[in-house]
Residue frames as qw, qx, qy, qz and C-alpha x, y, z in Angstrom:
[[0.000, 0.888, 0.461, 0.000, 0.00, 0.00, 0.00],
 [0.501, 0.485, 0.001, 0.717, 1.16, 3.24, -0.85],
 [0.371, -0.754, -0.335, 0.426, 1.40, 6.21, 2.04],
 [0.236, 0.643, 0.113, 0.719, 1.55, 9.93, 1.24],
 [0.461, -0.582, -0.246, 0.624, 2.98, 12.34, 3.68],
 [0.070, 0.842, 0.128, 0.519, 2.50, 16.20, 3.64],
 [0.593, -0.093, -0.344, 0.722, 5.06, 18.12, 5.34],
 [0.010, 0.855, 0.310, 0.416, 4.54, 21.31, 6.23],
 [0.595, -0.089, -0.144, 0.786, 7.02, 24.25, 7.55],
 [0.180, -0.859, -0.453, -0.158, 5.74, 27.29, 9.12],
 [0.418, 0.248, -0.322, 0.812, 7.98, 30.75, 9.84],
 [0.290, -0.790, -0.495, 0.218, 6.98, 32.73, 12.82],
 [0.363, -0.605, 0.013, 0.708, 9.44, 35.42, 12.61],
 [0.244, -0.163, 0.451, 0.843, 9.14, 36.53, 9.29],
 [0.182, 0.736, 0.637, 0.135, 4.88, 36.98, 8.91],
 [0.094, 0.931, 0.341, 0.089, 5.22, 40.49, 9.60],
 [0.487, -0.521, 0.263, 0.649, 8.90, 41.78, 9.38],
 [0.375, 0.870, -0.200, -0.251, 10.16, 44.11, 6.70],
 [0.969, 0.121, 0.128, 0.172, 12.01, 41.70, 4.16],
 [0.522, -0.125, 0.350, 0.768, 16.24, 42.68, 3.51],
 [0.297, 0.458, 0.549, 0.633, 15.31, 43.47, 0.05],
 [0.185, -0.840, -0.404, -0.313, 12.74, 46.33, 1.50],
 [0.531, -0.799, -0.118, 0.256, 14.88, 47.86, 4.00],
 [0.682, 0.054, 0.347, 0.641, 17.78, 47.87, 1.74],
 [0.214, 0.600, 0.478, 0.605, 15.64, 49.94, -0.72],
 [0.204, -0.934, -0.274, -0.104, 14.18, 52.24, 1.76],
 [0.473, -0.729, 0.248, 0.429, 17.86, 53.17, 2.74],
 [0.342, -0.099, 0.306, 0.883, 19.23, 53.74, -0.16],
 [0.229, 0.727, 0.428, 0.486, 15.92, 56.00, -1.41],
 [0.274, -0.915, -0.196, 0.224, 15.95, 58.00, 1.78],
 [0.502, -0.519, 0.174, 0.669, 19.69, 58.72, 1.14],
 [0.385, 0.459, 0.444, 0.666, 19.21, 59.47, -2.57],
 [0.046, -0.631, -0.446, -0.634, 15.85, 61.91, -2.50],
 [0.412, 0.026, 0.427, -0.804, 15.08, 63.05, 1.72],
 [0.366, -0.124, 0.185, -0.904, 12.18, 62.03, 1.40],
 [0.337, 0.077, 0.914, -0.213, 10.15, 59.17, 3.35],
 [0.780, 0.383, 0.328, -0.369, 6.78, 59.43, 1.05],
 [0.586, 0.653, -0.406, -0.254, 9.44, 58.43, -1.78],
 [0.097, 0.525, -0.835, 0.136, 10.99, 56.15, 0.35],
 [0.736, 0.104, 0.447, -0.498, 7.83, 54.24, 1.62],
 [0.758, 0.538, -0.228, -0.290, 7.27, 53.71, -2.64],
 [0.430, 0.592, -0.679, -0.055, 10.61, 52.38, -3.06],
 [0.337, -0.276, 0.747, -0.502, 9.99, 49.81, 0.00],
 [0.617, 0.277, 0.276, -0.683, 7.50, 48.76, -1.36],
 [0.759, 0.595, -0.186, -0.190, 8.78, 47.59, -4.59],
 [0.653, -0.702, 0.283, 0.011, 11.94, 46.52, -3.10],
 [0.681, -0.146, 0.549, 0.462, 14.33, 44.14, -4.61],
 [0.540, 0.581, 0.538, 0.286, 13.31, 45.84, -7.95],
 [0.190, 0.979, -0.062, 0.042, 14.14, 49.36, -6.85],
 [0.671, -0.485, 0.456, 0.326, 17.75, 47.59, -5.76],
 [0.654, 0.216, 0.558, 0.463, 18.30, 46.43, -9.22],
 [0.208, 0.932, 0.250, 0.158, 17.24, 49.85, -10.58],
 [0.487, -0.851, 0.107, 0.164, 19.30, 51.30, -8.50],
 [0.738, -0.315, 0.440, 0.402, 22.59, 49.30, -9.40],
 [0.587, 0.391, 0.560, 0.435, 21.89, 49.51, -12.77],
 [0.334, 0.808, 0.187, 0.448, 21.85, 53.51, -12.97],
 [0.569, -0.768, -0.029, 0.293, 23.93, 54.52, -9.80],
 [0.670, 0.729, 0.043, 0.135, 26.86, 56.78, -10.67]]
């Protein structure tokens, strides 16, 4: 007879934490622009505003 098992793996510390990627971003927008409603945005979008970032930093 065959038997199927479901694992299942369950973080507690990370349901409502601000991920790297987002914190990253919000520090480097604040330092770019001042200014937290621009830095919120970029938080938001995170890893993506990193990669922006890299990719036009001078």
């Amino acid at each position: 007879m065959s038997e199927t098992r479901f694992y299942s793996m369950q973080s507690s510390g990370t349901k409502y934490t601000v991920g790297f990627g987002s914190a990253l971003a919000i520090a480097i927008s604040y330092t770019n622009n001042h200014s937290i409603i621009w830095a919120i945005i970029d938080g938001v979008l995170g890893w993506f505003y990193v990669a922006y970032f890299a990719l036009t930093a001078r």
